[in-house]
C-alpha positions as a Markdown table, in Angstrom:
| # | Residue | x | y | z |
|---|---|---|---|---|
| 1 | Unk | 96.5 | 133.6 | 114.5 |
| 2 | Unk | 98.4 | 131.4 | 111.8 |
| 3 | Unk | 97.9 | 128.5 | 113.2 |
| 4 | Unk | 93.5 | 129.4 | 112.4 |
| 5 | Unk | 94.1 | 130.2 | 109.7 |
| 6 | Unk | 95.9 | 127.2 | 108.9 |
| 7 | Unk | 93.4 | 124.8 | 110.2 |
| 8 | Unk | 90.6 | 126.8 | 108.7 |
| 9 | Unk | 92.3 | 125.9 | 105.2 |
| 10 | Unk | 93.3 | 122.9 | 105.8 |
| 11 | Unk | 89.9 | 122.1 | 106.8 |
| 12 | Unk | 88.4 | 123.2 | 104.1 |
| 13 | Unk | 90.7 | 121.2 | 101.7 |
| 14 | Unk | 89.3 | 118.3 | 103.9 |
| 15 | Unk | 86.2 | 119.5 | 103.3 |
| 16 | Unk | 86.3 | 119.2 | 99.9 |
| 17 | Unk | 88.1 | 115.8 | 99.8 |
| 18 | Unk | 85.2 | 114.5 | 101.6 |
| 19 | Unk | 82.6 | 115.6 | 99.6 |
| 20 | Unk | 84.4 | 113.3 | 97.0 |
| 21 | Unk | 83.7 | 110.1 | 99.9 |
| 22 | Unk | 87.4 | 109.0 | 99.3 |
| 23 | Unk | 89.9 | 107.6 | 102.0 |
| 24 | Unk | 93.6 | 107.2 | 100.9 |
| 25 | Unk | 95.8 | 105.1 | 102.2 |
| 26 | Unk | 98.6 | 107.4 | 102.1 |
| 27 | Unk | 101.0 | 104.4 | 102.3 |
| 28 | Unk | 99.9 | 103.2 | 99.3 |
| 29 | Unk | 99.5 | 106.2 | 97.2 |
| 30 | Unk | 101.9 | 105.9 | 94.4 |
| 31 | Unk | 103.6 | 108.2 | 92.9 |
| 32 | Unk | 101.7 | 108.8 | 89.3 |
| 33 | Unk | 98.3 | 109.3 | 91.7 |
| 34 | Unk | 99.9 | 111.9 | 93.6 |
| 35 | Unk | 101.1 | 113.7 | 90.2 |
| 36 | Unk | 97.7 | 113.4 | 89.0 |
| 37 | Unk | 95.5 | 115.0 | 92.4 |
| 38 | Unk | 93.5 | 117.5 | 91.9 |
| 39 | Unk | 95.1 | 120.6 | 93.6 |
| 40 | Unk | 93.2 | 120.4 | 96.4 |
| 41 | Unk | 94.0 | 117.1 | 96.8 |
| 42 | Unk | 97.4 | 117.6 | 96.9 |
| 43 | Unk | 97.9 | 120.4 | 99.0 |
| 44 | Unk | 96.3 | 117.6 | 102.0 |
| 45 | Unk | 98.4 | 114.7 | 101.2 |
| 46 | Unk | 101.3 | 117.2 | 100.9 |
| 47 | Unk | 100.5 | 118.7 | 104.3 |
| 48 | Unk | 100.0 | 115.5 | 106.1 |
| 49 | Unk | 102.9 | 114.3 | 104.7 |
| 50 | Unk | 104.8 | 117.1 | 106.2 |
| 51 | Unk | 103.2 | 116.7 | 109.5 |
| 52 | Unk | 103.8 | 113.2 | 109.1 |
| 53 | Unk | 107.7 | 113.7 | 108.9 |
| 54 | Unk | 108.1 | 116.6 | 111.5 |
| 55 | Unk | 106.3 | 114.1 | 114.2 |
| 56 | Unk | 108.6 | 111.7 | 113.2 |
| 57 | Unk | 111.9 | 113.8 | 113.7 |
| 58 | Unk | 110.3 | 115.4 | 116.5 |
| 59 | Unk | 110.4 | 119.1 | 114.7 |
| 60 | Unk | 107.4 | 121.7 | 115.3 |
| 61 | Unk | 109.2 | 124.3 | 113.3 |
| 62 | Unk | 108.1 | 125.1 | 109.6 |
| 63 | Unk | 110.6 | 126.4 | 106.8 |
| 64 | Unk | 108.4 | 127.1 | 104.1 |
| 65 | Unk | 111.2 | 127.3 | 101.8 |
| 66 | Unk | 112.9 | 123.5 | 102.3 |
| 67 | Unk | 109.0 | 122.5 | 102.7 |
| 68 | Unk | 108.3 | 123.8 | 99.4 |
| 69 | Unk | 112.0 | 122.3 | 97.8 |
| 70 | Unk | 111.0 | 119.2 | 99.4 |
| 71 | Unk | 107.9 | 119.3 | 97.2 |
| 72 | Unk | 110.0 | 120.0 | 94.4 |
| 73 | Unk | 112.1 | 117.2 | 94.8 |
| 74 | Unk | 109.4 | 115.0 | 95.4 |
| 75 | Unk | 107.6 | 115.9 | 92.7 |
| 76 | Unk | 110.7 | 115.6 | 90.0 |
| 77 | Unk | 111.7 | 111.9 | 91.9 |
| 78 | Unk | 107.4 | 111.2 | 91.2 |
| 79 | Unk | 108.0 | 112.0 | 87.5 |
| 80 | Unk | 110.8 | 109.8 | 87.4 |
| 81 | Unk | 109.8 | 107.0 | 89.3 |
| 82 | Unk | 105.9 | 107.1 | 88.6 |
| 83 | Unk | 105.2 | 103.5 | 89.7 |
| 84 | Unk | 106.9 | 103.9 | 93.1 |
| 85 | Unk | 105.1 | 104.9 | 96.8 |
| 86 | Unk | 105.2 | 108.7 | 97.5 |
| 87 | Unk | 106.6 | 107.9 | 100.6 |
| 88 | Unk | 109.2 | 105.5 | 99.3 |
| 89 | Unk | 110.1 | 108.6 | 97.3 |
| 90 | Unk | 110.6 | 110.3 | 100.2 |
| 91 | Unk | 113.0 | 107.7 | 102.2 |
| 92 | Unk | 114.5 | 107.4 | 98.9 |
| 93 | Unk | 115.3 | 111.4 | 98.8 |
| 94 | Unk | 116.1 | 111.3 | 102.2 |
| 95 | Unk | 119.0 | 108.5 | 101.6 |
| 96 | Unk | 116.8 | 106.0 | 103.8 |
């Protein structure tokens, strides 16, 4: 039942991302555009870039609370580092 409700948000997010005819290359979004979304905005590029990770370490599991300090830390490295790629941010917090 989560998991509908899930995609039934997340879909609408999309929904309303494409109704502004944008396509981001999330590899290129840098960090003073991601501090700048709209919160719609960000809650997709935050979501895929979650997904993005899990696939990549091979985790299906969700903690809400290190996903939301991840955030956090993202967020606070973004404010710092404004010119840098979110996801160069993210290799960088991860000590990559």
């Amino acid at each position: 039942m989560r998991s509908h409700v899930t995609i039934a948000v997340v879909s609408s997010l999309l929904t309303a991302l494409a109704a502004r005819a944008e396509t981001i290359d999330i590899a290129e979004l840098k960090c003073h555009e991601l501090i700048r979304a709209y919160p719609a905005e960000f809650v997709v590029i935050d979501a895929w870039l979650s997904g993005y990770y899990h696939a990549k370490s091979n985790k299906t599991e969700l903690d809400r609370k290190q996903a939301a300090e991840n955030t956090r830390k993202v967020l606070q490295f973004c404010k710092a580092n404004p010119t840098v790629t979110v996801m160069q941010a993210i290799e960088r917090l991860k000590g990559g």
